[in-house]
C-alpha positions as CSV (number, residue, x, y, z in Angstrom):
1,X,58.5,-3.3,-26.0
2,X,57.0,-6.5,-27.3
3,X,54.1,-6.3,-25.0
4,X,53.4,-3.1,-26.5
5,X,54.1,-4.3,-29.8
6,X,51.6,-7.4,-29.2
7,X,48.8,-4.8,-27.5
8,X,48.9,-2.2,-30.3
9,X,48.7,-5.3,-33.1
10,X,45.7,-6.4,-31.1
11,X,43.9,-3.4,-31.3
12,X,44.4,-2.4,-35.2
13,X,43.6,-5.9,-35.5
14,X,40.0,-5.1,-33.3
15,X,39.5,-2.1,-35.5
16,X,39.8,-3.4,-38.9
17,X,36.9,-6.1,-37.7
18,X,35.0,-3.0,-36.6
19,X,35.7,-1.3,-39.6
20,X,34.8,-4.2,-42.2
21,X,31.5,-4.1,-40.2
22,X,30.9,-0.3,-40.7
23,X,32.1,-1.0,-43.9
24,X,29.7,-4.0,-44.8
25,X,27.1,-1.3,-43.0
26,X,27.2,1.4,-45.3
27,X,28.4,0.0,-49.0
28,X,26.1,-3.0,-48.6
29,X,23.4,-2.2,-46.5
30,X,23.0,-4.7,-44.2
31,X,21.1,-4.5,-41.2
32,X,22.5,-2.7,-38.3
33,X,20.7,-5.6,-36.2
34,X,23.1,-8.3,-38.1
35,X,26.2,-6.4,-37.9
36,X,25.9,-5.2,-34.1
37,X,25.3,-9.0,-33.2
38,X,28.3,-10.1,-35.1
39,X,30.3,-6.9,-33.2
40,X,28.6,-8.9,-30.3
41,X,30.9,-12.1,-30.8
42,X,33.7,-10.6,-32.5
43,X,34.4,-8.6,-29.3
44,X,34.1,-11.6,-26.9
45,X,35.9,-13.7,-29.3
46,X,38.7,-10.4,-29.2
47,X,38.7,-9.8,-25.9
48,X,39.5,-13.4,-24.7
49,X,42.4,-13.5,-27.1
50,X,43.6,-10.4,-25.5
51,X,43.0,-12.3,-22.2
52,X,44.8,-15.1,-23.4
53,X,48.0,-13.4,-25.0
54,X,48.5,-10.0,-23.1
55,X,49.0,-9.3,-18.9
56,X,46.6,-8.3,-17.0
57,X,47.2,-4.5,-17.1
58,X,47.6,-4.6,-20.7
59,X,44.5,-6.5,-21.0
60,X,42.7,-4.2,-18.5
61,X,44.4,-1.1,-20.5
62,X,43.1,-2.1,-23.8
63,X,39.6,-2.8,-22.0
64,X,39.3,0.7,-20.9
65,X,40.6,2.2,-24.2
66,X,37.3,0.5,-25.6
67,X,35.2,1.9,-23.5
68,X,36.6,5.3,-23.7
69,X,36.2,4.6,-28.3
70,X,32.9,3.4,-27.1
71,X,31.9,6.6,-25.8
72,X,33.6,9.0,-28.3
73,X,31.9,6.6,-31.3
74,X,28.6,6.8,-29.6
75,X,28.7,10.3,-29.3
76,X,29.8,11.0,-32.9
77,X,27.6,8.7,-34.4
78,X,30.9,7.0,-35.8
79,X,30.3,3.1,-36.2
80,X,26.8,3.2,-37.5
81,X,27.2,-0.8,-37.8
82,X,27.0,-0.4,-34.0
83,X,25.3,2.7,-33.2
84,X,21.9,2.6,-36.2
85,X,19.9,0.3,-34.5
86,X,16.3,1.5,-34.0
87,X,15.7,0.1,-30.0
88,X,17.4,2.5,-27.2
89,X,20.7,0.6,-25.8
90,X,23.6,1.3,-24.3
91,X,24.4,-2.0,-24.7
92,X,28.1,-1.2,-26.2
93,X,29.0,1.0,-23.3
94,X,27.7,-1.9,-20.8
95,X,30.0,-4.6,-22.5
96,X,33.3,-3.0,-21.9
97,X,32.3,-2.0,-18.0
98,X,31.0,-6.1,-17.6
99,X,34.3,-7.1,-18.9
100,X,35.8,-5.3,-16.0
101,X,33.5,-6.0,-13.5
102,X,33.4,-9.8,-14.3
103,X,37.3,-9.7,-14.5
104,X,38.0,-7.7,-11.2
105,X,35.2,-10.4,-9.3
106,X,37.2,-13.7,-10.2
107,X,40.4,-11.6,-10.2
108,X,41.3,-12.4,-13.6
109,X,40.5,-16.2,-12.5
110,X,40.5,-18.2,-16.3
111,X,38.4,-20.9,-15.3
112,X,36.0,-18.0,-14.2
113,X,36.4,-15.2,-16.4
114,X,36.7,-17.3,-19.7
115,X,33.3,-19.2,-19.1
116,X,31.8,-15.6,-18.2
117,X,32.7,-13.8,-21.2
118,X,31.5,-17.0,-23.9
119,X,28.1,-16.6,-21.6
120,X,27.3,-13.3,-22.5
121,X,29.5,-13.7,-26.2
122,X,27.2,-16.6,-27.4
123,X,24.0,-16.9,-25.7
124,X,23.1,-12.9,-25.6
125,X,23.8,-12.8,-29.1
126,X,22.6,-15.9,-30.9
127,X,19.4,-15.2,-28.6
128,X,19.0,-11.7,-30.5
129,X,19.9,-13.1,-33.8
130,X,17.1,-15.4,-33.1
131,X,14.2,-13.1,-31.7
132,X,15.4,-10.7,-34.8
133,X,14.9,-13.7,-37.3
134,X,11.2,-14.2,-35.8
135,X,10.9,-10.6,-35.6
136,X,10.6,-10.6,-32.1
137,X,11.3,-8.4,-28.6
138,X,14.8,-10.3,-27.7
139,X,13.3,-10.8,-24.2
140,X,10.0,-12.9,-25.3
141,X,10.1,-16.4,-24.3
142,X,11.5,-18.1,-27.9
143,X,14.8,-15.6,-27.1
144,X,15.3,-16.5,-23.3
145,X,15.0,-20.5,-24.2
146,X,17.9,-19.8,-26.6
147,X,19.6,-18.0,-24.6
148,X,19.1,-20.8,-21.9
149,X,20.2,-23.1,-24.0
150,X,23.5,-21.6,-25.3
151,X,24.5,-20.6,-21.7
152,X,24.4,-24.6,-20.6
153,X,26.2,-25.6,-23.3
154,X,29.0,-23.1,-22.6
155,X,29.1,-23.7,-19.1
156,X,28.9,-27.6,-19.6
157,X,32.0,-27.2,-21.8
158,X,34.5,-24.2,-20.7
159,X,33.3,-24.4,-16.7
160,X,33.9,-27.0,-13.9
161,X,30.1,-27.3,-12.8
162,X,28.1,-30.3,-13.1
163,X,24.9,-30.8,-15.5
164,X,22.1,-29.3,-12.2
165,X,24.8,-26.5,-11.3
166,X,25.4,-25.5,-14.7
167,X,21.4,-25.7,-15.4
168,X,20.5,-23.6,-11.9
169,X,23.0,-21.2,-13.4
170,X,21.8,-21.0,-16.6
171,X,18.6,-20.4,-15.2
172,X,20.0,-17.6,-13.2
173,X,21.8,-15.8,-15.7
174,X,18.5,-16.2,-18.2
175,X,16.4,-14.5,-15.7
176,X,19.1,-11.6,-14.8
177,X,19.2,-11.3,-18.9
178,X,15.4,-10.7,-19.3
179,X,15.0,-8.0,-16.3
180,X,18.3,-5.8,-17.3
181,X,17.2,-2.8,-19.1
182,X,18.9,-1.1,-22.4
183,X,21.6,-3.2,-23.0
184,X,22.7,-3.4,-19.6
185,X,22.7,-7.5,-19.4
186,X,26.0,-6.5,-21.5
187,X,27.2,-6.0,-17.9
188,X,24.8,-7.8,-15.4
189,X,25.3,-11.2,-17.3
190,X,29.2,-11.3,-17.1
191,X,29.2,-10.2,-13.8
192,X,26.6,-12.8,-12.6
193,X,28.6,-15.5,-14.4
194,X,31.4,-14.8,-12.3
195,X,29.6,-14.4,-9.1
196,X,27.6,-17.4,-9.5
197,X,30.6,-19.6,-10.5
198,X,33.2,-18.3,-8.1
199,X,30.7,-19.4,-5.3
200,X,30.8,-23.2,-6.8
């Protein structure tokens, strides 16, 4: 019963966030761009606290129910803080099945998962906030170097690899980035992460 206390106090706690966002959307126009890359972080930063506090088939449980609100909101047009951006992605669909893909390939491993999810939390999204400031394509050169960047400095910091594993992997993930199509890195980065750093 406290699980399922804990779980359901996590989620309304998830959809207020999403709501202040639509909210911030709609009342005071900012920029779908802005408000889908602070979605970006706020549901990495959400989803490793449900990592952190739930088990795993609650975690997992709550994972899927996002994905399945995902679709529904897509479908509807509901979270325009999300949804209103003028570039095709599916990038919103992608994150929930990466978090699942990334989690079943370390099998729930924290020292794998964790440095996983921060990779594609911090570096996909401070590399759009970037190439949106220059008005840029997220996937010209100025937006991969950032997202280089941010991806060393997580996995320097939450990861056990040392300074020329964590830059090959950086490397790696920055190139699987760049070629993943319509929001897909979403998936493909996580799941690299975890591939790459359960072979270390």
């Amino acid at each position: 019963m406290e699980t399922l206390l804990l779980a359901l106090a996590l989620a309304g706690l998830y959809i207020a966030f999403l709501a202040l966002l639509e909210l911030s959307r709609r009342k005071f126009g900012v920029s779908a761009e802005i408000t889908r890359r602070i979605a970006h972080i706020g549901t990495g930063l959400c989803t490793l606290l449900n990592f952190s506090l739930l088990p795993s088939p609650w975690f997992l449980s709550l994972v899927v129910v996002a994905l399945i609100g995902g679709l529904i909101s897509q479908r509807f047009g509901i979270l325009t803080a999300i949804h209103a951006v003028t570039r095709k992605t599916y990038g919103e669909l992608f994150l929930p099945l990466g978090t699942l893909i990334s989690f079943v390939i370390c099998s729930g491993n924290k020292e794998i998962f964790v440095p996983s999810i921060l990779v594609l939390t911090f570096a996909d999204s401070f590399a759009g906030l970037v190439s949106n400031f220059y008005k840029q394509p997220r996937k010209m050169f100025r937006g991969s170097l950032v997202f280089f960047a941010v991806s060393l400095i997580v996995l320097l910091s939450t990861s056990s690899a040392d300074i020329w594993l964590a830059l090959l992997i950086s490397a790696a993930l920055t190139l699987v980035e760049r070629v993943s199509p319509l929001g897909s890195d979403n998936l493909t980065v996580p799941a690299a992460a975890a591939l790459f750093l359960l072979l270390l």
